[in-house]
LOMARNU-901944 format. One line per field, with one value per residue (C-alpha): x, y, z; residue in one letter. Coordinates in pm, whole numbers. Each point is the difference from the previous one (the first is absolute). Layout:
<pts>
u X ...
v Y ...
w Z ...
rest a ...
</pts>
This chain:
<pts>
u 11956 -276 -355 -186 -271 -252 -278 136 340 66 390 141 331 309 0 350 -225 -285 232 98 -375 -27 106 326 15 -364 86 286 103 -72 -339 -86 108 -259 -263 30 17 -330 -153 132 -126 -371 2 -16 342 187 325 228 322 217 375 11 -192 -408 -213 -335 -332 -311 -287 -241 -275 310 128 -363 -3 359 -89 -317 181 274 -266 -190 327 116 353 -127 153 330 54 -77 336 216 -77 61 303 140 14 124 293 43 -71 244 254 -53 42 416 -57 -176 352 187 -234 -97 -317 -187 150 -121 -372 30 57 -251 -239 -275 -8 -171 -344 161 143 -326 -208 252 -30 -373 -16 272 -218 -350 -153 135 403 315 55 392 24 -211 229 351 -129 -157 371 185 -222 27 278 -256 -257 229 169 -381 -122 -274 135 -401 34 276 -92 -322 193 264 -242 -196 292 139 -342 46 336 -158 -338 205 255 245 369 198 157 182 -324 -135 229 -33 -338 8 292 -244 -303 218 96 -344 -176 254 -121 -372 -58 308 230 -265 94 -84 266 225 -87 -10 329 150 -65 141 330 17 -75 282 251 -64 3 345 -139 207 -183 -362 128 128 -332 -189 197 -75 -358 32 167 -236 -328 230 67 -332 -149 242 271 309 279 -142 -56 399 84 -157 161 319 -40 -154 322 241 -163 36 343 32 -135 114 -323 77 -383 -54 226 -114 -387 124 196 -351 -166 254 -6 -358 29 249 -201 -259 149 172 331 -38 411 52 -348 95 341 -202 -223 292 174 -284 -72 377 18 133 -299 48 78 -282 168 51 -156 -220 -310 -258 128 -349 175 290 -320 -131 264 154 -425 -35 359 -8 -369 132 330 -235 -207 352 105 -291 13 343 -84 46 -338 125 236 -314 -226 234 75 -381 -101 348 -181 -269 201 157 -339 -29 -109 -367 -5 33 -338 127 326 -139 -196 325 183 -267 -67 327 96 -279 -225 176 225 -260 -299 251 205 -376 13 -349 -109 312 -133 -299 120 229 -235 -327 288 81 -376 -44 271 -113 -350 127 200 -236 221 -220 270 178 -389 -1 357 -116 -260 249 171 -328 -66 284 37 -375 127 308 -278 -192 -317 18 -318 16 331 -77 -315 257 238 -210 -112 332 90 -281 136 351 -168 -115 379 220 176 206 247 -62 -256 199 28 -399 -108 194 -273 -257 92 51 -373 -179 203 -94 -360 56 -25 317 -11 -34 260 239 -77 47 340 100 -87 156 374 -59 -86 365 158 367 309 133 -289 -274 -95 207 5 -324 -6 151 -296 -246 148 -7 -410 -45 171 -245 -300 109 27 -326 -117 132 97 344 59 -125 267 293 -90 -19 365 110 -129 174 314 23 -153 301 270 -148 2 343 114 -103 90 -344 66 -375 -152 206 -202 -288 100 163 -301 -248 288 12 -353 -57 287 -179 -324 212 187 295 61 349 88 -287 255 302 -161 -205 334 247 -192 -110 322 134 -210 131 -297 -355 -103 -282 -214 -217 169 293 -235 -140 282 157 -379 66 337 -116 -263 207 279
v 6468 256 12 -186 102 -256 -93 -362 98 45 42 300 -181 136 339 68 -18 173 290 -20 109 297 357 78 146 -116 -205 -182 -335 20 133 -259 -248 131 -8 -368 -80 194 -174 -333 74 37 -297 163 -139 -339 -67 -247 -83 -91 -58 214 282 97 64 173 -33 220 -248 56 247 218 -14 120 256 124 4 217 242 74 0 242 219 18 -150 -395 71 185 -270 -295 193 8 -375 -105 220 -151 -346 148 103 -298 -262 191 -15 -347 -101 -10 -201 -310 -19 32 -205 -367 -36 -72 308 180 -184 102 349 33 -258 125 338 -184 126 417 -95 -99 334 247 -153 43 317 106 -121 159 292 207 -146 29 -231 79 -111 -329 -44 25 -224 -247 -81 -7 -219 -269 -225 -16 -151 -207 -128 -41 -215 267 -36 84 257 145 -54 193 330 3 -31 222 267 17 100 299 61 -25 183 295 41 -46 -39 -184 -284 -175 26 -183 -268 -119 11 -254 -205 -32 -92 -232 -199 -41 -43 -328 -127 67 -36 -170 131 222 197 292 -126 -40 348 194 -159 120 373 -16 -166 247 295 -134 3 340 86 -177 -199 -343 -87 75 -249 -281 -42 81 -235 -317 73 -31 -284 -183 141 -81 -349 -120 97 -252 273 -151 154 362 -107 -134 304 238 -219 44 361 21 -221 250 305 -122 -126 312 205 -256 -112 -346 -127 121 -264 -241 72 38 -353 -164 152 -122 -351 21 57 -259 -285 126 -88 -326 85 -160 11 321 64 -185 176 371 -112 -166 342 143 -213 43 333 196 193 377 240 251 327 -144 202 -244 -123 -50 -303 -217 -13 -215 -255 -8 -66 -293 -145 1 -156 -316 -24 19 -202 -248 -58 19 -294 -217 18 -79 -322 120 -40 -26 314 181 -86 101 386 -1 -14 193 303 -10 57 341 128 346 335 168 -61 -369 -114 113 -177 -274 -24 36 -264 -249 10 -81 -189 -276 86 -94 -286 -207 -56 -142 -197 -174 177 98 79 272 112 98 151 240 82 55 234 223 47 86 280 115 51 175 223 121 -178 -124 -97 -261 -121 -79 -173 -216 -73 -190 -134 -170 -131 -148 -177 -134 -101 -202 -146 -136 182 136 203 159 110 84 260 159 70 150 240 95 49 190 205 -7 115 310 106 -58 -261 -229 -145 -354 -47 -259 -201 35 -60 -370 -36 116 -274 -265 48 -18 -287 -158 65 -180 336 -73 268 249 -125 -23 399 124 -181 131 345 -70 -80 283 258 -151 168 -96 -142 376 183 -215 -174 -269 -153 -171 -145 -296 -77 180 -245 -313 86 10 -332 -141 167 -144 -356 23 51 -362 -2 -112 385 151 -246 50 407 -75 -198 307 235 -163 -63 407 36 -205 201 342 -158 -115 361 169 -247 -67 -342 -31 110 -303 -235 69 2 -358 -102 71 -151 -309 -58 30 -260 -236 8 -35 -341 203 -83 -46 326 181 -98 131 352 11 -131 234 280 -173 -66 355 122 -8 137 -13 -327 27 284 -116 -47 -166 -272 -6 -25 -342 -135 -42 -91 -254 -116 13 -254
w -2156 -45 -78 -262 -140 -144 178 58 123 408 19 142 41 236 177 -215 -347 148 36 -374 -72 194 -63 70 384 71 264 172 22 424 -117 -226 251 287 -260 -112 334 102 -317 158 347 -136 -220 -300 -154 -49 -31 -190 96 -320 -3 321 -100 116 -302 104 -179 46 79 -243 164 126 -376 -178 254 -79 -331 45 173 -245 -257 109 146 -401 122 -156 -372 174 240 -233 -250 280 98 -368 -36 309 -145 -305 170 207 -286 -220 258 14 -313 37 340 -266 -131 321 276 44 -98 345 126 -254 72 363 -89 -296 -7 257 -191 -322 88 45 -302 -224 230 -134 -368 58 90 -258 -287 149 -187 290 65 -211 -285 -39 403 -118 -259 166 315 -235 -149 334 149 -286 229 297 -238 -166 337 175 -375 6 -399 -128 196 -83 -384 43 156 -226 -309 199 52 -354 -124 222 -133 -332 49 202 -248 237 -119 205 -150 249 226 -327 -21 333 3 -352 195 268 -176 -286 314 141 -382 3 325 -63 -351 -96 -284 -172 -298 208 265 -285 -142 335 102 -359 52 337 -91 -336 280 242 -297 -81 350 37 334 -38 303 -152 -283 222 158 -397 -141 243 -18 -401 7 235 -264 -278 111 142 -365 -134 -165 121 -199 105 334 42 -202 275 287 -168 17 309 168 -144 108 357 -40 -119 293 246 60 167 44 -340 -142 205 -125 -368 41 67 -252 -247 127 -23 -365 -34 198 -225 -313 104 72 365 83 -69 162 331 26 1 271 171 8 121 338 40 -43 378 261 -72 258 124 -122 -377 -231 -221 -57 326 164 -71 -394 196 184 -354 -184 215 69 -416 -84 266 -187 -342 125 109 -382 -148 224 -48 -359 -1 164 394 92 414 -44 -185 308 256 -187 -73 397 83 -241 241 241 -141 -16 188 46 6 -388 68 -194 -335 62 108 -333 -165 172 11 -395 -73 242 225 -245 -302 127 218 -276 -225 270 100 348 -54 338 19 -318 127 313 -172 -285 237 203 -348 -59 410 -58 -295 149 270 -201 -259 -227 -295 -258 263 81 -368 56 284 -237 -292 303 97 -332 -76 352 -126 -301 112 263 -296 96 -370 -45 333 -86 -324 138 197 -232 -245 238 42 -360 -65 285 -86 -409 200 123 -243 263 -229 278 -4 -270 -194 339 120 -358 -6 319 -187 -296 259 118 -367 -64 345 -126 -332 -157 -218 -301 257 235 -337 -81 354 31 -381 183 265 -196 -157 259 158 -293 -166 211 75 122 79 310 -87 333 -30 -383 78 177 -245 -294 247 80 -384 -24 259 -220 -298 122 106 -366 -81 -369 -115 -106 341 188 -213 39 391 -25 -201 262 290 -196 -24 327 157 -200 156 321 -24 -130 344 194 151 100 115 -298 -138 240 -99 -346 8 202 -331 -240 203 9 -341 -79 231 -186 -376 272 -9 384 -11 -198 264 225 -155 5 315 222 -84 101 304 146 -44 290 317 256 -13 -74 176 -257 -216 -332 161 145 -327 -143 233 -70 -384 17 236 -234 -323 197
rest x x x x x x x x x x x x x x x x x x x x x x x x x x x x x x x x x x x x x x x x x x x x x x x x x x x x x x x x x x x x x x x x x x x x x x x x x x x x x x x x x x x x x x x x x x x x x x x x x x x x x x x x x x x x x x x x x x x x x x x x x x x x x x x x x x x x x x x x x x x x x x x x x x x x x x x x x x x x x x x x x x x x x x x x x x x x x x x x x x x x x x x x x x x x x x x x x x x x x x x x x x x x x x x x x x x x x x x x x x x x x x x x x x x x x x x x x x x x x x x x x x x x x x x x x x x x x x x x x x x x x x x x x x x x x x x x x x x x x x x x x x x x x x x x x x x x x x x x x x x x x x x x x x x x x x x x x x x x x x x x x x x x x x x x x x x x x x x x x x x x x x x x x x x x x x x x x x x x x x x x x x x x x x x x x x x x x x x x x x x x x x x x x x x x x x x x x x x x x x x x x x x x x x x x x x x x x x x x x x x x x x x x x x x x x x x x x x x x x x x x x x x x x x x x x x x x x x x x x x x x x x x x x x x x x x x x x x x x x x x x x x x x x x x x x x x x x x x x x x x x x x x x x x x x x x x x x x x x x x x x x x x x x x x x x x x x x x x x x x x x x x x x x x x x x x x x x x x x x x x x x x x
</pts>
């Protein structure tokens, strides 16, 4: 795999990349043979044997002495361009195989050649290398970071590499575009949907329209509409999944669809339209294996896709009053997990699916366990934004514990992170928390402005994030009450009483518990039992599963109490 050329890097790699490095005619393949075997014989070598093929390194006293030598020979600078145009070539070769190959293939093939990789880009932006080499490998090695979640990584060369185009005057668009495709991606991932994601991930799709690439604006366009949605913009984030869904129907881009289908129910689960939602994510899990030779998107989209839509499946079930079904698609997400990029996935798939549906179901212990997993991932990854995400997460299982000013601690920390992003996904929901835990304090007036915030950070009915108001409006209720005067309860009825009707409207039969649950409790304490009743049952008996969560068991208790 030829040399590297930092002082902390020992991998000479197979005999076959060696020979990539060398003058042409320099030596022979027989020849280089005998001499990693005389290197072998005195101990000066050791070998790796991956997927079925030796990889050599230098131990480290024969590498500084290698090094020395071609220093002082003049042939360092000469040999250090032919190692980093070697993976040039073979990176830029590669990049039609990400499309083409499973994924673990792919690994086996290019994974172990990370550290070349990261050498060549060293040397290529040292006083002495070539920037435009730099440049070119920096952008075809973008999949290999993204598969291996080196995503700060990744973010740092790409950043690092458009500066160079910038600096060097060099115009190459297309070399431009997928550098910003490369560091939009990674921006999301690390700093969450920036305005410099959204802004780097602009210029590239305006640059892949000129250019006419319909591919280039597939893979723009679902990157924009993940920024646009998780900063709350959900009529210009179904608007660019829309788009993005015909240009692959267009160009027959199967696993495009499939990826633009998610994103749209997303959007719709989002803005509670749950049926419609579940029927996009149904497609989705449904949707055929593709064959090797299809030309598409790489194949760990596919993983993705069907790991985030049995996740999303399984919050659109449990608010729909299929709390069993919801647990069962939750774990069965797990399950679809795969690939080398599996710790950002798993981030994905645990924040909307255990780690949503198990705080509010009172399976506290899961919550933890999937929760303390996104934060474990996140650190490993070098993934800030979904550290501050495990974060809310952790708050708001705090909060529904009752352990209100721990809870509350922890999620101001994370808004005053989330303040620093621009990170809006969510807000409306984590900000009902936040409420929750001043009112759990006593602090009332301050519980009553952060849930007013909180309604109206959820925006109107057709692009807000609708799916959570219900909730929002049933939490103000509950603050309200707690104020005590005859004005206070009859704005806490009112509350509920449009809090119910929302509910109702999506269909979110479990928003409707909890709802009923409030309504009947305050018509217990006005002596109301019997018209308690008439609201609380109804609801009750249209669930058929889970009777064992929390609510439901709540729910039996007062009915039981109220008879």
């Amino acid at each position: 795999m030829g040399y590297r050329w930092r002082s902390n890097s020992r991998q000479l790699g197979s005999i076959h990349s060696a020979l990539g490095i060398w003058p042409p005619g320099s030596t022979t393949g027989s020849a280089a043979i005998e001499g990693v075997a005389n290197l072998a014989e005195k101990s000066l070598i050791t070998t790796d044997i991956i997927s079925n093929i030796n990889h050599h390194r230098l131990l480290d006293t024969t590498r500084t002495y290698a090094l020395e030598k071609l220093d002082k020979s003049g042939e360092l600078q000469a040999v250090a361009q032919r190692h980093a145009n070697y993976y040039l070539d073979l990176f830029e070769r590669a990049e039609t195989e990400w499309e083409t190959r499973p994924t673990a293939e792919l690994l086996a093939d290019y994974a172990w050649r990370i550290d070349n990789v990261r050498a060549a880009l060293d040397w290529a932006f040292s006083p002495g290398g070539n920037a435009a080499i730099g440049v070119a490998l920096t952008a075809a090695a973008v999949p290999l970071w993204m598969h291996l979640s080196l995503v700060a990584e990744c973010r740092a060369r790409c950043d690092g590499a458009l500066l160079e185009l910038q600096t060097n005057h060099m115009p190459d668009a297309r070399l431009r575009m997928r550098l910003q495709i490369g560091l939009g991606n990674s921006l999301l991932h690390t700093r969450g949907p920036s305005e410099q994601a959204h802004t780097v991930l602009t210029e590239a799709l305006e640059t892949a329209e000129a250019l006419g690439d319909l591919r280039a604006q597939l893979r723009v366009l679902l990157d924009l509409a993940s920024v646009i949605g998780f900063r709350g913009e959900y009529a210009r984030a179904a608007a660019a999944s829309e788009r993005a869904g015909a240009i692959a129907q267009q160009i027959g881009d199967t696993t495009g669809v499939v990826f633009a289908d998610r994103r749209m129910g997303m959007i719709l689960l989002r803005i509670g339209r749950l049926a419609e939602a579940q029927r996009y994510f149904e497609r989705v899990i449904q949707s055929p294996p593709f064959h090797q030779n299809e030309d598409r998107l790489p194949v760990w989209r596919h993983s993705d896709d069907r790991a985030m839509a049995r996740a999303l499946l399984a919050r659109t079930l449990w608010l729909r009053g299929f709390p069993e079904r919801a647990h069962h698609e939750a774990q069965a997400s797990l399950g679809e997990v795969r690939g080398a990029d599996h710790q950002l996935t798993m981030c994905r798939v645990l924040l909307y699916g255990m780690g949503r549906i198990t705080p509010m179901t009172g399976d506290f212990a899961a919550a933890e366990t999937a929760i303390a997993s996104i934060i474990e991932s996140a650190t490993s990854a070098a993934a800030p934004f979904w550290t501050m995400v495990g974060q809310f997460l952790r708050g708001k299982l705090l909060v529904e514990r009752h352990q209100f000013a721990e809870g509350l601690a922890v999620l101001r920390e994370a808004f005053d992170t989330c303040n620093q992003t621009g990170w809006r996904l969510s807000y409306p929901e984590f900000m009902g928390s936040f409420a929750l835990a001043l009112a759990g304090l006593g602090r009332l007036d301050e519980a009553h402005d952060a849930v007013c915030e909180a309604i109206e950070a959820a925006g109107g009915r057709e692009d807000g994030e609708q799916w959570y108001a219900p909730e929002l409006l049933r939490i103000k209720g509950e603050v309200l009450l707690r104020q005590t005067s005859n004005q206070a309860v009859q704005a806490a009825a009112d509350c509920f009483a449009q809090a119910a009707e929302m509910a109702r409207e999506q269909a979110a039969l479990f928003w409707e518990l909890r709802i009923a649950i409030s309504l009947a409790r305050l018509l217990r304490g006005q002596g109301r039992s019997a018209d308690a009743v008439g609201i609380l049952q109804p609801v009750y008996d249209r669930f058929t599963e889970g009777f064992d969560t929390a609510d439901l068991r709540e729910a039996r208790s007062l009915l039981e109490e109220l008879a």
